[in-house]
Backbone and ligand atoms as CSV (ligand in chain L), in Angstrom:
chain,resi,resn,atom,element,x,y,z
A,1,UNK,N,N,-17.429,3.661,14.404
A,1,UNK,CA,C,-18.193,3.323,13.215
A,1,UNK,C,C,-18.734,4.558,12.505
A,2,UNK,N,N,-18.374,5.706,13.431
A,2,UNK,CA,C,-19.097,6.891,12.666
A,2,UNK,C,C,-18.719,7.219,11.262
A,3,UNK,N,N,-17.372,7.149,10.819
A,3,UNK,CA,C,-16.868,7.408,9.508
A,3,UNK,C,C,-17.396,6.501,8.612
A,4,UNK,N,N,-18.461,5.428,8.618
A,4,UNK,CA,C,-18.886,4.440,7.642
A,4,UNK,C,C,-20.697,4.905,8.000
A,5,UNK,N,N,-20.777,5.306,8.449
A,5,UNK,CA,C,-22.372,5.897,8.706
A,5,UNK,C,C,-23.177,6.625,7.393
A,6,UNK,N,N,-23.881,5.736,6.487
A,6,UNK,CA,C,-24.797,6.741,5.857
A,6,UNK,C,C,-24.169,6.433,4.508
A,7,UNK,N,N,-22.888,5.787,4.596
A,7,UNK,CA,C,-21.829,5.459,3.351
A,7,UNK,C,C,-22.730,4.322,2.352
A,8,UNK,N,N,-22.935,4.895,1.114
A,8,UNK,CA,C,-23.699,4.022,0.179
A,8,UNK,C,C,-22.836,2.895,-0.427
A,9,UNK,N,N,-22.626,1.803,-0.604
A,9,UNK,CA,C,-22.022,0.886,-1.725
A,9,UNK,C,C,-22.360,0.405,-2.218
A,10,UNK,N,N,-21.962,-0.122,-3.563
A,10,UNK,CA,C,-22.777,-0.786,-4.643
A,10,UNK,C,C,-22.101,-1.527,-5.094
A,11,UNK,N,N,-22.485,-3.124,-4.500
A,11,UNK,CA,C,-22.146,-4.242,-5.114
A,11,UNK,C,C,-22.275,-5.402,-6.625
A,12,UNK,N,N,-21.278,-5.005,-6.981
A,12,UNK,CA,C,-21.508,-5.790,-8.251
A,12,UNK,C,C,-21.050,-7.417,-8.312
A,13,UNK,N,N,-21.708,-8.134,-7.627
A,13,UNK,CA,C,-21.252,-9.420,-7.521
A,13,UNK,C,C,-22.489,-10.647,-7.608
A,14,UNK,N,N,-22.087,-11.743,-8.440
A,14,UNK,CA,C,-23.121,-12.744,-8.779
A,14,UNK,C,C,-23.030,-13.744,-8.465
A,15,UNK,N,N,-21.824,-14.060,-7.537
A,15,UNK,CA,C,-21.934,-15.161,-6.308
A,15,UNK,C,C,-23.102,-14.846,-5.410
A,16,UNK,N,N,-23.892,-16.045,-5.179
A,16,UNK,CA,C,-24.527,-15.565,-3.944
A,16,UNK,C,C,-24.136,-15.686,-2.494
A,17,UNK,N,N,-23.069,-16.395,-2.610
A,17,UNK,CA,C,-22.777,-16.536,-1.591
A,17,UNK,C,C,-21.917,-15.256,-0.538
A,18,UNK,N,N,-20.933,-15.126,-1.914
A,18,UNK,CA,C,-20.155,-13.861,-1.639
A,18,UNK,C,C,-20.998,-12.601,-1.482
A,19,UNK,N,N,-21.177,-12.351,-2.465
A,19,UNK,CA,C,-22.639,-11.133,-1.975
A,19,UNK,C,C,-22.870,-11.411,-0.528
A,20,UNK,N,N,-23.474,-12.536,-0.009
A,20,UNK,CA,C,-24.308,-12.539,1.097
A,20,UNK,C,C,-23.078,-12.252,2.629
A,21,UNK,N,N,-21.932,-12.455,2.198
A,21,UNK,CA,C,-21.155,-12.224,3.028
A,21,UNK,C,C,-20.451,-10.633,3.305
A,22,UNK,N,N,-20.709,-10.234,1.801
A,22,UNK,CA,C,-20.507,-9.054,1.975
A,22,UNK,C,C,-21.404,-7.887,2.740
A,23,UNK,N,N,-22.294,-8.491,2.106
A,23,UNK,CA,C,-23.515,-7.384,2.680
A,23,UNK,C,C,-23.678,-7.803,4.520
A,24,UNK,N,N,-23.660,-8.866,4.481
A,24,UNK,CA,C,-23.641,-9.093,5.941
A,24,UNK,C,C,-22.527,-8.166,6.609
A,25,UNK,N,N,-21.461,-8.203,6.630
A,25,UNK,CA,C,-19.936,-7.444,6.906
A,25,UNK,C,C,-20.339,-5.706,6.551
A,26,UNK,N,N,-20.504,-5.445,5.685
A,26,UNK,CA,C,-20.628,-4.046,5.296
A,26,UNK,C,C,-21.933,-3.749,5.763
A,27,UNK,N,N,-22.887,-4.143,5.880
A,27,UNK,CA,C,-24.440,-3.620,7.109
A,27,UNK,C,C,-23.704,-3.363,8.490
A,28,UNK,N,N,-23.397,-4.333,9.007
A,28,UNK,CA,C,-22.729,-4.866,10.532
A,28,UNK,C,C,-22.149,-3.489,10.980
A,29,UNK,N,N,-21.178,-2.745,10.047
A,29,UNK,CA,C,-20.738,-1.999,9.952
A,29,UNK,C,C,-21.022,-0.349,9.772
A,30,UNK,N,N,-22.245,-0.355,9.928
A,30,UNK,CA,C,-22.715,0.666,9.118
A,30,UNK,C,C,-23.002,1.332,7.570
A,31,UNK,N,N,-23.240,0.426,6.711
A,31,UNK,CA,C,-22.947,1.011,5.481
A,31,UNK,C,C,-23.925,0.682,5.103
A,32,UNK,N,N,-24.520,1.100,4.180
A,32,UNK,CA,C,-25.572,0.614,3.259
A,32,UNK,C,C,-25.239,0.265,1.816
A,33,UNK,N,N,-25.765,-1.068,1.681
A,33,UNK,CA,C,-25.430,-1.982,0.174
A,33,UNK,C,C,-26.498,-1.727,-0.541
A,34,UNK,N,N,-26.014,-1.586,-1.796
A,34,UNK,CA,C,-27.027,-1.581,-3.319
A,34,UNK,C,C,-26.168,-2.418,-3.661
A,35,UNK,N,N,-26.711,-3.729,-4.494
A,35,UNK,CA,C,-26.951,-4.920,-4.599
A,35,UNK,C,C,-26.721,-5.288,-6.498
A,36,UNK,N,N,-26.011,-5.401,-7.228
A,36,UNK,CA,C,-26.143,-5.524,-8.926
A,36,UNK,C,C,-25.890,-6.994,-8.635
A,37,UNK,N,N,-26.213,-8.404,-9.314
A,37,UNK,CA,C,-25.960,-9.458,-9.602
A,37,UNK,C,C,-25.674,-9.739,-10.652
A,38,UNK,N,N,-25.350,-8.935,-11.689
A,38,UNK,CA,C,-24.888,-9.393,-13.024
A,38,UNK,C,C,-24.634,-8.213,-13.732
A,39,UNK,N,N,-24.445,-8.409,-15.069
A,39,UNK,CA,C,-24.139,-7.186,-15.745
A,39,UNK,C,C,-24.976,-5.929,-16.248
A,40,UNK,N,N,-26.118,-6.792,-16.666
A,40,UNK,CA,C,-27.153,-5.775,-16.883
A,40,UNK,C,C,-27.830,-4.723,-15.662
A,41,UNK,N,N,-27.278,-5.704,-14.658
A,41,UNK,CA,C,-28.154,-4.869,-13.300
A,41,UNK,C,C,-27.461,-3.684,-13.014
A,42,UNK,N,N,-26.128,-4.105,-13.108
A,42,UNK,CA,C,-25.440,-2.797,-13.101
A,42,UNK,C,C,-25.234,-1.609,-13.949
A,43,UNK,N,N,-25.685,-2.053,-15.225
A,43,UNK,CA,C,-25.704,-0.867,-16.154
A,43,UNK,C,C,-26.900,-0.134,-15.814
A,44,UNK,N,N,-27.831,-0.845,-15.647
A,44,UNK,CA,C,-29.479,-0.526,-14.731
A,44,UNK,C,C,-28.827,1.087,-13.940
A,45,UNK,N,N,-28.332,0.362,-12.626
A,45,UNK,CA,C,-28.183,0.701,-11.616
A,45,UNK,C,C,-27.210,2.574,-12.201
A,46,UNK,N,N,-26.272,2.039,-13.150
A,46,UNK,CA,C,-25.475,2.984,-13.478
A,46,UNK,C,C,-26.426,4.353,-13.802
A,47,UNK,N,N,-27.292,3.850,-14.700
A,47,UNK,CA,C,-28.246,4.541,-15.552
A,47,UNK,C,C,-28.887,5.309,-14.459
A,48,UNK,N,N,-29.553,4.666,-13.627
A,48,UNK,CA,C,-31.085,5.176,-13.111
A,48,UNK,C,C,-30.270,5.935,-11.531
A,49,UNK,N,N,-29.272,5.165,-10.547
A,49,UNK,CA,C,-29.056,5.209,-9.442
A,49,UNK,C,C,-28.049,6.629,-9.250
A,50,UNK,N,N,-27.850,7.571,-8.239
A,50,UNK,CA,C,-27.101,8.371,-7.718
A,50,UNK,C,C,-26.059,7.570,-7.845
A,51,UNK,N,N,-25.147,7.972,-7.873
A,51,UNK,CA,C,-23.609,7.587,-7.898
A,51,UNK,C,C,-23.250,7.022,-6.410
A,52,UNK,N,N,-22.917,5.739,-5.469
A,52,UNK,CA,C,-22.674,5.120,-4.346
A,52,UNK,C,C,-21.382,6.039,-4.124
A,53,UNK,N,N,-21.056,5.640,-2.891
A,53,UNK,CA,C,-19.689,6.319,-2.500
A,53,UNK,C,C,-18.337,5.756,-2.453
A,54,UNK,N,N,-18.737,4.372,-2.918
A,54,UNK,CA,C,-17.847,3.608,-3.335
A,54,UNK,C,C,-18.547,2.083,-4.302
A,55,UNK,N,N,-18.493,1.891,-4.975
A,55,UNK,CA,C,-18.454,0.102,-5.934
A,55,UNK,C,C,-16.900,-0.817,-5.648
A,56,UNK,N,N,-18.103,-1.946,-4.834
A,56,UNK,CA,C,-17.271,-3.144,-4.834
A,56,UNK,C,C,-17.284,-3.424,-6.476
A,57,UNK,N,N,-16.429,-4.316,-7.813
A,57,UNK,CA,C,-17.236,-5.081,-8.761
A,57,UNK,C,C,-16.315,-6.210,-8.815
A,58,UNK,N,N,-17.043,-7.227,-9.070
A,58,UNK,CA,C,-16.469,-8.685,-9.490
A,58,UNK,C,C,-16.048,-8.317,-11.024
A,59,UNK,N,N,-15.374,-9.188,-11.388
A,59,UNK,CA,C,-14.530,-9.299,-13.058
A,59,UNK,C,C,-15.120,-10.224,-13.309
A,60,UNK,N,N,-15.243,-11.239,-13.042
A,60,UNK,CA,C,-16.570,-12.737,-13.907
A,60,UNK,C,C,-17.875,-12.391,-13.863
A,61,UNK,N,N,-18.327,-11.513,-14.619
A,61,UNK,CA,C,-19.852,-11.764,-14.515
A,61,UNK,C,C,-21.181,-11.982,-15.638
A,62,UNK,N,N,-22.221,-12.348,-15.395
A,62,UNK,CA,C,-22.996,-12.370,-16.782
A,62,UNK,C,C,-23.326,-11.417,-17.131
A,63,UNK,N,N,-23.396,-11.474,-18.682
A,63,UNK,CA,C,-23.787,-10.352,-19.698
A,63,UNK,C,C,-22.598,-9.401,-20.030
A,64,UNK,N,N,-22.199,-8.731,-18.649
A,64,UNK,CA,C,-21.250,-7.992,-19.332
A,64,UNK,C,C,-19.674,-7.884,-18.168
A,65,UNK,N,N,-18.548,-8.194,-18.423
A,65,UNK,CA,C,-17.903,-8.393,-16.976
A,65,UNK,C,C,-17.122,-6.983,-16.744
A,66,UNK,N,N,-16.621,-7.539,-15.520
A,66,UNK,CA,C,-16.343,-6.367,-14.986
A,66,UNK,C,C,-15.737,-5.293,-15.611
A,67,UNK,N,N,-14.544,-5.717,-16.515
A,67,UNK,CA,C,-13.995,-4.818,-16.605
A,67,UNK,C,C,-14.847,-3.857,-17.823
A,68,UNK,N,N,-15.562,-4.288,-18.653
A,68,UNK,CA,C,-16.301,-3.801,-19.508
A,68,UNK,C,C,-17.532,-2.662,-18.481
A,69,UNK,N,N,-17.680,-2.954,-17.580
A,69,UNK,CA,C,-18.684,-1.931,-16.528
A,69,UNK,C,C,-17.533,-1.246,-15.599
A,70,UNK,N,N,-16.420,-1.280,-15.590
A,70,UNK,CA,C,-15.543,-0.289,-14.953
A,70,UNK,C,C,-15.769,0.976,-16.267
A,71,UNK,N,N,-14.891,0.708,-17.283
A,71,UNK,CA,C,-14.969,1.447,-18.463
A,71,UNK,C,C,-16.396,2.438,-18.830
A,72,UNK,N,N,-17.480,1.344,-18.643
A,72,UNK,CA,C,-19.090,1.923,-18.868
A,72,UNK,C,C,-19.281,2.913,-17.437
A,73,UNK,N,N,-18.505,2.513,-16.306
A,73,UNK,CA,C,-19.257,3.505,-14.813
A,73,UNK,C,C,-18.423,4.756,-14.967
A,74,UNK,N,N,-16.940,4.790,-15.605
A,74,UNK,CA,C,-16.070,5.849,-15.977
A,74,UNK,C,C,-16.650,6.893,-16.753
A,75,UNK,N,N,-17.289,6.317,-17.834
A,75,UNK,CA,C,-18.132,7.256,-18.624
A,75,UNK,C,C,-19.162,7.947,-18.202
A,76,UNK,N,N,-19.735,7.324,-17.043
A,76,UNK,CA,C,-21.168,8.084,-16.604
A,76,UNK,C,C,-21.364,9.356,-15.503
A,77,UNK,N,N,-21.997,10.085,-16.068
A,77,UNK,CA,C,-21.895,11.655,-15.553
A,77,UNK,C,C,-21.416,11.284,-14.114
A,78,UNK,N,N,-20.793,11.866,-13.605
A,78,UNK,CA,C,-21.166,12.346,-11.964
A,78,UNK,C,C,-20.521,10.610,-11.119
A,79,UNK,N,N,-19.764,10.108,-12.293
A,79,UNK,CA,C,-19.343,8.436,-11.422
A,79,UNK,C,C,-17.667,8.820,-11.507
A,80,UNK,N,N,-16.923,9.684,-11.583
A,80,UNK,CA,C,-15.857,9.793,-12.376
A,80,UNK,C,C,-14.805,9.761,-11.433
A,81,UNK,N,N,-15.305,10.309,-10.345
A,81,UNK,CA,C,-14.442,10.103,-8.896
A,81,UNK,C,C,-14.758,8.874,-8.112
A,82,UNK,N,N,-15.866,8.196,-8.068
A,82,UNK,CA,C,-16.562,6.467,-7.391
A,82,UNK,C,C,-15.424,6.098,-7.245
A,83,UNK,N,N,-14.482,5.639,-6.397
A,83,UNK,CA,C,-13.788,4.563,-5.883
A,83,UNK,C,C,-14.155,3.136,-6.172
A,84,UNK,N,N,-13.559,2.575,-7.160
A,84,UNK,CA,C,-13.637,1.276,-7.699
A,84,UNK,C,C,-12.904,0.669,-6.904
A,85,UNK,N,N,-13.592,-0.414,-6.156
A,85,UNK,CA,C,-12.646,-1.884,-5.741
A,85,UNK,C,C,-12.358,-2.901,-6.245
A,86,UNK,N,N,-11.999,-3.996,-7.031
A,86,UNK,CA,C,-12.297,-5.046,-7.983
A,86,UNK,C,C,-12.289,-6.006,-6.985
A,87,UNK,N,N,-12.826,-6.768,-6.876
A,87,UNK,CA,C,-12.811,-8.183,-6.531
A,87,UNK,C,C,-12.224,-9.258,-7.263
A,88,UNK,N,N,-11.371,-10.105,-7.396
A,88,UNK,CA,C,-10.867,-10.829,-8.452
A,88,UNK,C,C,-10.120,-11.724,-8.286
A,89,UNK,N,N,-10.214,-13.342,-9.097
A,89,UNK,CA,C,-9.361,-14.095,-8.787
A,89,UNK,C,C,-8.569,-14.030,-8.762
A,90,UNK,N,N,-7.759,-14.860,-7.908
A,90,UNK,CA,C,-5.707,-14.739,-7.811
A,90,UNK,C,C,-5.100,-14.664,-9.351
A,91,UNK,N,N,-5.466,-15.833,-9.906
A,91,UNK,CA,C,-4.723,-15.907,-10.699
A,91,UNK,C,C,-4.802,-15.249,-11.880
A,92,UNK,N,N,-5.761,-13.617,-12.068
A,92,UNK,CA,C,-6.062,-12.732,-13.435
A,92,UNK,C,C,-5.230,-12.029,-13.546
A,93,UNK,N,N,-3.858,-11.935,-13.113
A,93,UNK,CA,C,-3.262,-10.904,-13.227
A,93,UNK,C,C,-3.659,-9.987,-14.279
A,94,UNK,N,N,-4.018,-10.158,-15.842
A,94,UNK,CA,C,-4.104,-9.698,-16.904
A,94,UNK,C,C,-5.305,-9.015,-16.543
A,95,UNK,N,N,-6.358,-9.345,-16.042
A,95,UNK,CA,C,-7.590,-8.478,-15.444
A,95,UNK,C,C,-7.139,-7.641,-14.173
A,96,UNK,N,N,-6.206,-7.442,-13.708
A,96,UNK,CA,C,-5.899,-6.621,-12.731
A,96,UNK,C,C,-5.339,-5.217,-13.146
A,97,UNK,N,N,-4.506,-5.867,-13.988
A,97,UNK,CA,C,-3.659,-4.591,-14.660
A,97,UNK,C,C,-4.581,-3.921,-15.787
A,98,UNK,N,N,-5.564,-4.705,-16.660
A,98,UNK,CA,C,-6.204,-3.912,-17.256
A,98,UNK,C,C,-7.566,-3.119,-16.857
A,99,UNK,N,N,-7.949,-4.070,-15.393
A,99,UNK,CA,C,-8.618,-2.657,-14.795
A,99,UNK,C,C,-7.876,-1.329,-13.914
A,100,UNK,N,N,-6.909,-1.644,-13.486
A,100,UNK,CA,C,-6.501,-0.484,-13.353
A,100,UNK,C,C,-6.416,0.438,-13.995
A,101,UNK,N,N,-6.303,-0.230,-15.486
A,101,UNK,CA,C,-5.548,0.839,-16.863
A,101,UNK,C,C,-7.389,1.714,-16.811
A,102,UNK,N,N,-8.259,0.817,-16.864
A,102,UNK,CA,C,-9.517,1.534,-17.241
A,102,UNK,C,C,-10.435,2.235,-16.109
A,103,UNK,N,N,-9.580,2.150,-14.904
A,103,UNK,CA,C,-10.690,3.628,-13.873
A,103,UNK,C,C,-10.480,2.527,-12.488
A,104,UNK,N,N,-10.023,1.488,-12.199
A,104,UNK,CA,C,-10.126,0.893,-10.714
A,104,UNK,C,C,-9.246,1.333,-10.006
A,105,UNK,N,N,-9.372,1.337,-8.639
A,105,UNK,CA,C,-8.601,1.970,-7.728
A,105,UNK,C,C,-8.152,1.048,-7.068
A,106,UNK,N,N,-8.539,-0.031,-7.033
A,106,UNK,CA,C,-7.653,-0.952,-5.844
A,106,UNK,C,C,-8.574,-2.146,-6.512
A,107,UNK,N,N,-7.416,-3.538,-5.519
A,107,UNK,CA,C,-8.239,-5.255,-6.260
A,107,UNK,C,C,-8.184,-5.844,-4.782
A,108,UNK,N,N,-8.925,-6.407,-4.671
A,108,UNK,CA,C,-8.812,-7.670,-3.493
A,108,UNK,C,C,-8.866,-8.815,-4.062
A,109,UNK,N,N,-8.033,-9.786,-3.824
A,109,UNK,CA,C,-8.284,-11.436,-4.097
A,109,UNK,C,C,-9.013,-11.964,-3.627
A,110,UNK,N,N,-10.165,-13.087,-4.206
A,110,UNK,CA,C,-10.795,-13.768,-3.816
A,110,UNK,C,C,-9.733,-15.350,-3.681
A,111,UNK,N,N,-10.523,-15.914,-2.407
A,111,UNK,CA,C,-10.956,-15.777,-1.395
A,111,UNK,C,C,-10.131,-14.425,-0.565
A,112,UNK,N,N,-11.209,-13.541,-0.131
A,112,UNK,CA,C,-10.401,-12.460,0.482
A,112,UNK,C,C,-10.369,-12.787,2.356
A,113,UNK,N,N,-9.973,-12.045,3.434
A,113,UNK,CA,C,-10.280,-12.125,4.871
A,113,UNK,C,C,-11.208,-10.686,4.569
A,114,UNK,N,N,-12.435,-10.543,5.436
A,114,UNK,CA,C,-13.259,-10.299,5.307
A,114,UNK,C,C,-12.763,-8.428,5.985
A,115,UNK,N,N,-11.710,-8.323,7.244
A,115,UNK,CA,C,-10.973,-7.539,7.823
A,115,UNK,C,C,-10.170,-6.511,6.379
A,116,UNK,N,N,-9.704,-7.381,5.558
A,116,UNK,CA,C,-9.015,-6.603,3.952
A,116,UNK,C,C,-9.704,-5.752,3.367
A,117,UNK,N,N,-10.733,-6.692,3.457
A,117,UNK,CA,C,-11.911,-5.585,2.112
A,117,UNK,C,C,-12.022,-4.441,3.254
A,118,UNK,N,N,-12.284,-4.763,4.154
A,118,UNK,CA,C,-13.072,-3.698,4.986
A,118,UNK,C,C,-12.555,-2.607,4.822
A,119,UNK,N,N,-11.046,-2.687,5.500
A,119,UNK,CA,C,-9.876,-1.793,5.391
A,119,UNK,C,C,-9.403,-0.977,4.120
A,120,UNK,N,N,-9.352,-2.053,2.422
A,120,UNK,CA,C,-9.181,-1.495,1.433
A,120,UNK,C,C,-10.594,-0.424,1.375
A,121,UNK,N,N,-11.756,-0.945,1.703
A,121,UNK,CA,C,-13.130,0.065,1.413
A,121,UNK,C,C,-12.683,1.325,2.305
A,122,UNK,N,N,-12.555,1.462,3.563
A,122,UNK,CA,C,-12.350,2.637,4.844
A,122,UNK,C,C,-10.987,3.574,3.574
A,123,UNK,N,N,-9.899,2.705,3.458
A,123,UNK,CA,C,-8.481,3.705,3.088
A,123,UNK,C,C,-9.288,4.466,1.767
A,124,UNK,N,N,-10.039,3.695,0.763
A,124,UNK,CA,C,-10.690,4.358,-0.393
A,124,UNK,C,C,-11.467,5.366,-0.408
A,125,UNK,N,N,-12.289,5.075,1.022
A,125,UNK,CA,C,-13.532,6.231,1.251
A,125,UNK,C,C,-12.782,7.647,1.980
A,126,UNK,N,N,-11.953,6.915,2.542
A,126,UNK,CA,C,-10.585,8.628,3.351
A,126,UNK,C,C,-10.089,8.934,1.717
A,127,UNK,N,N,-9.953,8.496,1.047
A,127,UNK,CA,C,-9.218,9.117,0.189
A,127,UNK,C,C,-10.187,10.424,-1.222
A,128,UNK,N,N,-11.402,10.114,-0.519
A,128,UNK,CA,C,-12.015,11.003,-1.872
A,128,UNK,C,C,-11.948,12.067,-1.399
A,129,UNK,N,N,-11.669,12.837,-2.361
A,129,UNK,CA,C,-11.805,14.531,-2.487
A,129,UNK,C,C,-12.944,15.125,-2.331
L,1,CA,CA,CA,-18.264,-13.715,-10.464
C-alpha cells in the first residue's frame, strides 16, 4: 500500500452513493479524498485547493459538467499534468471522445468493479512525470 500513501484525490462526483463508495475504497487504501459534489464545488476547489495527484470527475453534473471542468482544470496554473479519470456512462461515447480531446487521461464505465478504478487510478499515478 506504500505507493498510494499520502496520495491526494479529488473527487468530482454528485451521486451520493457513488461518492460514498468511492471514498470508502480509496481511504481503505491509503489515499486521501477531497470531495466536489457538483460543479461549482469544483471550480471552488480548482480555485482555492493545491492541485490533487490525481481527479476522479463524473460527466453529469450540476451547474457545470464534466467535461466543461476538464477544460476549466486544464487551464489552471500548476493542474496541467493532474491525471484526469472520467467516470462515465456506457452509453456517452460522444462524452468520451470529447473528453479526451480536452485534457482526460483515461474513462471508467459506470457501473464500474470497484478493483478497475483502483488499478486505472495506481497505472495513472506510475505514470506522472
Ligand atoms: Ca453524475
Amino acid at each position: 500500500m506504500s505507493e498510494s500513501a499520502s496520495k491526494r484525490i479529488l473527487m468530482v462526483e454528485d451521486e451520493e452513493d457513488i461518492a460514498f463508495l468511492i471514498r470508502y475504497m480509496l481511504e481503505r487504501h491509503g489515499f486521501v479524498v477531497d470531495h466536489a459534489a457538483d460543479g461549482r464545488q469544483a471550480l471552488e476547489y480548482f480555485a482555492q485547493g493545491e492541485p490533487p495527484d490525481l481527479t476522479l470527475m463524473d460527466i453529469m453534473l450540476p451547474y457545470h459538467d464534466g467535461l466543461e471542468l476538464i477544460e476549466r482544470l486544464r487551464a489552471q496554473p500548476g493542474w496541467d499534468s493532474v491525471p484526469v479519470l472520467m467516470l462515465t456512462a456506457k452509453a456517452r461515447e460522444v462524452d468520451i471522445v470529447r473528453a479526451l480531446e480536452l485534457g482526460a487521461d483515461d474513462y471508467v464505465t459506470k457501473p464500474f468493479q470497484p478493483e478497475e478504478l483502483l488499478a486505472r487510478i495506481r497505472r495513472l499515478l506510475r505514470g506522472r512525470r
